[in-house]
ZATIPA-107828 format. One line per field, with one value per residue (C-alpha): chain; residue in one letter; z negated, y, x; residue number from 0. Coordinates in Angstrom, 3 decimals. Last residue first. Example, Ala and Ser with C-alpha at 12.3 -4.5 7.8 and 13.67 -1.06 7.14 Angstrom:
chaine: c(A_A)
residu: c(S_A)
w: c(-7.140_-7.800)
v: c(-1.060_-4.500)
u: c(13.670_12.300)
num: c(1_0)
This chain:
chaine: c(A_A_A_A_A_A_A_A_A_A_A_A_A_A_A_A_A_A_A_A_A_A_A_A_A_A_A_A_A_A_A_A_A_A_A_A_A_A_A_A_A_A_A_A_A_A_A_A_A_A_A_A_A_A_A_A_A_A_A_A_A_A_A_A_A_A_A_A_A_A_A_A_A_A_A_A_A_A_A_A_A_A_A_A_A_A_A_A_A_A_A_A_A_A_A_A_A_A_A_A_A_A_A_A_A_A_A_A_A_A_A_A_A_A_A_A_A_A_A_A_A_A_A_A_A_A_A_A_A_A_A_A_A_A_A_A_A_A_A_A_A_A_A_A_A_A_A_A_A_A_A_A_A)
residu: c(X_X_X_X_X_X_X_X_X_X_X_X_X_X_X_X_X_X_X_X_X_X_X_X_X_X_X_X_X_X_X_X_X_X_X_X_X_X_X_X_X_X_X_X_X_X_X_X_X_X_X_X_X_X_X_X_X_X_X_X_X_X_X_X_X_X_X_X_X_X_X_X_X_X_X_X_X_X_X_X_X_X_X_X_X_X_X_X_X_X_X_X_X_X_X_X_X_X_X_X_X_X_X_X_X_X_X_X_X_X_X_X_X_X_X_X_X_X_X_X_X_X_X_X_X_X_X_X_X_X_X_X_X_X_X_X_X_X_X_X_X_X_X_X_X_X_X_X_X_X_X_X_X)
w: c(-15.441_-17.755_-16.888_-13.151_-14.197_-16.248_-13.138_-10.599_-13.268_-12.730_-8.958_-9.179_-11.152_-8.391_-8.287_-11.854_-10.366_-13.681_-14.230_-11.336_-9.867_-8.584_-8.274_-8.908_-10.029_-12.012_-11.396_-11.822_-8.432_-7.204_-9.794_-8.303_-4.546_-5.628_-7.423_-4.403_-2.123_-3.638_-4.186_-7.117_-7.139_-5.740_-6.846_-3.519_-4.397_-7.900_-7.371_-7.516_-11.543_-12.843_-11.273_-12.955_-13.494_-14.588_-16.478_-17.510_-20.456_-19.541_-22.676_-24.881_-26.378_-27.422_-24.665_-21.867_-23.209_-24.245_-20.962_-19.112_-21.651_-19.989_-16.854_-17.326_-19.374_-15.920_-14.400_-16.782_-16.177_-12.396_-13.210_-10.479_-10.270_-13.963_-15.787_-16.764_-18.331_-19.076_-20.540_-21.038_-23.099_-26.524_-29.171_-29.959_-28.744_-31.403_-33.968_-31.245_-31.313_-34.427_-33.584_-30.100_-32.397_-31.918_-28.343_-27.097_-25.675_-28.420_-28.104_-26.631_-27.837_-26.086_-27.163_-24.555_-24.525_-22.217_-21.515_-18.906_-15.186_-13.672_-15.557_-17.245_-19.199_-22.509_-23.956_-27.542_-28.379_-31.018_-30.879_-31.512_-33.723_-32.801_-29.424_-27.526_-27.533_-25.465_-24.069_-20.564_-21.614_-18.871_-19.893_-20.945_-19.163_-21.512_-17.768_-18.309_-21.782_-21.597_-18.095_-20.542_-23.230_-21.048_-19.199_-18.591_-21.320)
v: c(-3.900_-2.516_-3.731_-3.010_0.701_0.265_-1.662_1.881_4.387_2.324_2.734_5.875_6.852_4.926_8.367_10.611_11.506_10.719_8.003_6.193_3.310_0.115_-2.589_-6.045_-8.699_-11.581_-15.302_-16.706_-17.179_-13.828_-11.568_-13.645_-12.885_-9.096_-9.159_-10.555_-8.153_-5.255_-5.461_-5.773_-3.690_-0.087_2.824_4.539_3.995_6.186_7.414_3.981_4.003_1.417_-1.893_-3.120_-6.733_-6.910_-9.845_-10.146_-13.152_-16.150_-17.797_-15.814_-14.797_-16.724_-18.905_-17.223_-14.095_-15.281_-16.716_-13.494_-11.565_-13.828_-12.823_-8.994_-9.779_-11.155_-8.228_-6.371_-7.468_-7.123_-2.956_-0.315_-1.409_-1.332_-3.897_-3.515_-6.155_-4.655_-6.992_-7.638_-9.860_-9.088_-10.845_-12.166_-8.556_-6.707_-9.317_-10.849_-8.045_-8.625_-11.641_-10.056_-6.364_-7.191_-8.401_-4.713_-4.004_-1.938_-2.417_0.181_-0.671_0.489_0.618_0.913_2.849_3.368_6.257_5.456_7.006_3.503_3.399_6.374_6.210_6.356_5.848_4.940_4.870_2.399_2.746_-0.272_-1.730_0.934_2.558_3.696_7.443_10.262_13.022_13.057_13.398_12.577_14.935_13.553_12.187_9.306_6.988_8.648_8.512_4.763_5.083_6.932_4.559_1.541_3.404_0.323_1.564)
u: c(9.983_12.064_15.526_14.466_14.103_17.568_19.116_17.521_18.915_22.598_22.186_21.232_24.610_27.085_28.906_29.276_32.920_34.785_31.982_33.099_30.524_30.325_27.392_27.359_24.232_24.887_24.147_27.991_28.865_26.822_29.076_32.447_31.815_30.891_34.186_35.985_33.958_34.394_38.114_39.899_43.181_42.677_44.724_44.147_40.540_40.696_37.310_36.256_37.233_34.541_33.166_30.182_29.603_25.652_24.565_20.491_20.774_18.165_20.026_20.162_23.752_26.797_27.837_27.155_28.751_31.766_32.305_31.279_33.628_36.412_34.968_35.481_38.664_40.209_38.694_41.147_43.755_43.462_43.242_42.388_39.443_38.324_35.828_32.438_30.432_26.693_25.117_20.659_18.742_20.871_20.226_24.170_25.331_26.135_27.094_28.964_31.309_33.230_35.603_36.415_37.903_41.662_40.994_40.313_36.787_34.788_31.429_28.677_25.824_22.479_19.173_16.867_13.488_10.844_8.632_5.661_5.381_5.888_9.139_10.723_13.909_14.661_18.539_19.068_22.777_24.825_28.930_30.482_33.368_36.458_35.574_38.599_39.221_36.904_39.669_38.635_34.949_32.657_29.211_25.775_23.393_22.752_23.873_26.789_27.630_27.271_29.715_32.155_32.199_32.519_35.563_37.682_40.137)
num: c(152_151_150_149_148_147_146_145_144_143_142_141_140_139_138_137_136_135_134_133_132_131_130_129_128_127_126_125_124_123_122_121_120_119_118_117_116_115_114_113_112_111_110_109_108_107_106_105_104_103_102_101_100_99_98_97_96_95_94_93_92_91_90_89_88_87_86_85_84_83_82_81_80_79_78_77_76_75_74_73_72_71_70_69_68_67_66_65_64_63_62_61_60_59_58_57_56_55_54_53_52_51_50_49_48_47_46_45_44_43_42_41_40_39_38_37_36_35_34_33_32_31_30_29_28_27_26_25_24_23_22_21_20_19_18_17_16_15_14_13_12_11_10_9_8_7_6_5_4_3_2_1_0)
């Protein structure tokens, strides 16, 4: 997949698991992070991404105040899924819903489909913020502590 499963178990600090399978339904984690010296939680869901399980998601995300929509890329399918999720999103979930497009898989840059600066282009269009990261290599992981600390704040 995209590698929602393995950014989640990322920013969890836990270990990149080469062998992790596609999540069936959604996978439930609490994360806590500090902000301003006090212990916050998050409760993340990590739902599955394939069209076969679209009709279940929304019960996952339907209160949710913040998405993460990640997308691969090395992969132009599946930044059209990114902003098809975007759609779904918008019209299913609160309505001053947080969206973050994150760009997985930068380690593979040879590989390279969607550029930066189109996605980053498409992120500001729709009133999301953009970073990129690869959970293989762990890189972009500050930038995904500093969204949770700005999540909380």
């Amino acid at each position: 997949g995209v590698g929602k499963s393995a950014i989640a178990a990322r920013i969890n600090n836990l270990g990149f698991d080469e062998y992790s399978k596609p999540t069936i339904g959604a996978s439930f984690s609490q994360i806590t992070v500090l902000v301003d010296n006090q212990s916050v939680s998050l409760c993340v869901w990590d739902t599955a991404g394939q069209e076969r399980f679209r009709a279940i998601t929304p019960l996952y995300y339907r209160n949710a105040r913040v998405a993460f929509v990640v997308y691969d890329v090395t992969d132009d399918r599946s930044f059209v899924d990114a902003k098809s999720w975007v759609e779904e999103l918008r019209t299913s979930t609160y309505d001053a819903l947080l969206i973050y497009l994150i760009g997985n898989k930068v380690d593979l840059s040879h590989q390279r489909k969607i550029s930066a600066e189109v996605a980053r282009e498409y992120a500001e269009s729709i009133g999301a913020s953009f970073w990129e990261t690869s959970a293989l290599a762990n890189s972009g992981r500050t930038e995904l502590v500093a969204a949770q600390d700005r999540l909380c704040s």
